[in-house]
C-alpha positions in Angstrom: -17.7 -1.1 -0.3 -18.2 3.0 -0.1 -15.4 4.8 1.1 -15.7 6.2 5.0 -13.4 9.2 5.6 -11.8 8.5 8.9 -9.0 11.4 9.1 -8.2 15.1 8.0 -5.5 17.6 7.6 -4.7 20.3 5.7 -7.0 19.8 2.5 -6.0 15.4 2.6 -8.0 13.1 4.4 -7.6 9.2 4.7 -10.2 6.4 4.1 -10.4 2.6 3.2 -9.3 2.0 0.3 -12.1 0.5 -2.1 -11.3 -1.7 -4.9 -11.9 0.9 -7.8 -8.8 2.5 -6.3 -6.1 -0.3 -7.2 -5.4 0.9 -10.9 -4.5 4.1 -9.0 -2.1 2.3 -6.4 -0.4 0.3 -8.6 0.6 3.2 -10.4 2.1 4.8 -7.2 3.8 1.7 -6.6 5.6 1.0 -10.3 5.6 4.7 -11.1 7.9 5.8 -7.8 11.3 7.3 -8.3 12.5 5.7 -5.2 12.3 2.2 -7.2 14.5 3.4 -10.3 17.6 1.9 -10.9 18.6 -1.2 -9.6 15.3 -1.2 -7.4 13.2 -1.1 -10.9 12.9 -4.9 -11.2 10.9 -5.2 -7.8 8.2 -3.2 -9.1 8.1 -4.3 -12.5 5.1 -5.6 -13.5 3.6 -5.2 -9.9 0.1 -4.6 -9.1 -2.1 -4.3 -6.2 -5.9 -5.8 -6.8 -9.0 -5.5 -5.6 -8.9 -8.7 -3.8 -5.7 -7.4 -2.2 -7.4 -4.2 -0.4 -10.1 -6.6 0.2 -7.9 -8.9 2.7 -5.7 -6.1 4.0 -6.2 -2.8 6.0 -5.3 -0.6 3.0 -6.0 3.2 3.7 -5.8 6.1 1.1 -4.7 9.8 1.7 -6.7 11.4 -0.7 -6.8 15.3 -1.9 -9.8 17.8 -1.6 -9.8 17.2 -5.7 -10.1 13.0 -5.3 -6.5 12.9 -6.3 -5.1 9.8 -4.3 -2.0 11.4 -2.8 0.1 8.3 -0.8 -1.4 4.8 0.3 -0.7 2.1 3.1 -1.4 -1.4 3.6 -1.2 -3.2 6.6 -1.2 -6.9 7.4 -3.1 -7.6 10.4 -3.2 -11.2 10.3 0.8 -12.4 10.1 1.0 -15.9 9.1 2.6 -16.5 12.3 1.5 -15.6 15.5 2.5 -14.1 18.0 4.1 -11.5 15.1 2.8 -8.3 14.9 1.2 -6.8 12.6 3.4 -5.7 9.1 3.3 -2.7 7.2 3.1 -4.4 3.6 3.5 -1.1 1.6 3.6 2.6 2.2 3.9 4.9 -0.9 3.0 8.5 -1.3 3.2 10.3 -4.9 6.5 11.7 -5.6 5.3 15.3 -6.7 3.8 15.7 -3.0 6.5 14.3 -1.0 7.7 16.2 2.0 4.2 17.6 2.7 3.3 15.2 6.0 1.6 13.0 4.3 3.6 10.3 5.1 3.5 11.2 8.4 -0.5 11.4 8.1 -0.3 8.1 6.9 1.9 6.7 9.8 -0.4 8.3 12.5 -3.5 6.4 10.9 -1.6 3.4 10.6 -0.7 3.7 14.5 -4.4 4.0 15.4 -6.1 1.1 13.0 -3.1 -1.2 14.3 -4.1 0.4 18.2 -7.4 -0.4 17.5 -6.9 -4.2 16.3 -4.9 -4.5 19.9 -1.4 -4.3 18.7 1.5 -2.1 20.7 3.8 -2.3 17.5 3.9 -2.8 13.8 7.2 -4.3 11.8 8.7 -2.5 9.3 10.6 -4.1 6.7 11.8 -1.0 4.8 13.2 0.1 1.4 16.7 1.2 1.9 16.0 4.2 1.1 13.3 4.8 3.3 14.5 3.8 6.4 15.7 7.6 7.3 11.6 8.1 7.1 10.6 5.3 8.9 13.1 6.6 11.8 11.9 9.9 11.8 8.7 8.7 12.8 9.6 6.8 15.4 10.9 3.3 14.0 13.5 1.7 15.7 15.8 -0.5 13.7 15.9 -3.6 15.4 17.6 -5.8 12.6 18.8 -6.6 8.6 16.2 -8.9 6.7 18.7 -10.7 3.9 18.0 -10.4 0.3 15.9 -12.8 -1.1 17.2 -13.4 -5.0 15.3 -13.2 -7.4 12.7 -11.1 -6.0 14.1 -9.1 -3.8 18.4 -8.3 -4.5 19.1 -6.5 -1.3 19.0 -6.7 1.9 16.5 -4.3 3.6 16.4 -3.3 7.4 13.6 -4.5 9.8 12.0 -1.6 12.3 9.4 -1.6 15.1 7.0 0.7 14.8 5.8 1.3 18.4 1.7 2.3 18.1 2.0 4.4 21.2 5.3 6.2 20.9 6.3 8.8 18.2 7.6 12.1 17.6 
């Protein structure tokens, strides 16, 4: 699959992820500050494939210099209707945080889940990142419980509304 640009801002424009890109997203995901210290296990060993951004809308924010800056993936096809869609990952690199491209990210993400006929997308978050999530719009509607031995804390669920937002 070739890569179509669908977005642009300031020097960082999104597109489909292809599968030559997962080495690349699997390093965001294992090498992310926000999963040191007792959030290190999650990651550890993780890895995103090419038949994952196959199945799954998985979008890339990429620099003018190719540099993949932050990624998403979202699940469009729940196991169980009539759920919406899920925001499966979101990660952007750690040396480029605070420069809107999360919130790049989040915009896109509203429009492909718009576009697949969806008014909202769940967020089940990274306790840390739920201040994020809320900032652009999230609305905490719930706690999902830990899930031992992959996941050792509870993490809080959000709706994402597609059209609503700062």
């Amino acid at each position: 699959m070739r890569p179509r640009v669908t977005d642009r801002h300031d020097g960082v424009h999104i597109r489909r992820a292809v599968a030559r890109d997962a080495k690349r997203l699997t390093r965001l995901v294992t090498g992310s500050r926000a999963y040191e210290g007792p959030y290190a296990p999650m990651v550890a060993g993780y890895r995103i494939g090419p038949d994952y951004i196959e199945a799954h809308a998985v979008h890339v924010a990429v620099g003018d210099d190719g540099r993949v800056l932050g990624f998403y993936a979202l699940i469009l096809s729940p196991p169980e209707p009539p759920e919406p869609p899920e925001l499966d990952l979101m990660f952007v690199a750690d040396d480029v945080q605070g420069r809107g491209i999360g919130r790049l990210l989040v915009g896109h993400l509203r429009e492909e889940a718009r576009r697949a006929g969806a008014d909202a997308v769940r967020v089940v978050a990274h306790p840390p990142a739920e201040g994020f999530y809320r900032s652009v719009g999230a609305e905490r509607t719930g706690t999902v419980a830990a899930r031992p031995p992959a996941v050792m804390w509870d993490r809080p669920e959000l709706t994402l509304r597609v059209d609503a937002g700062p």
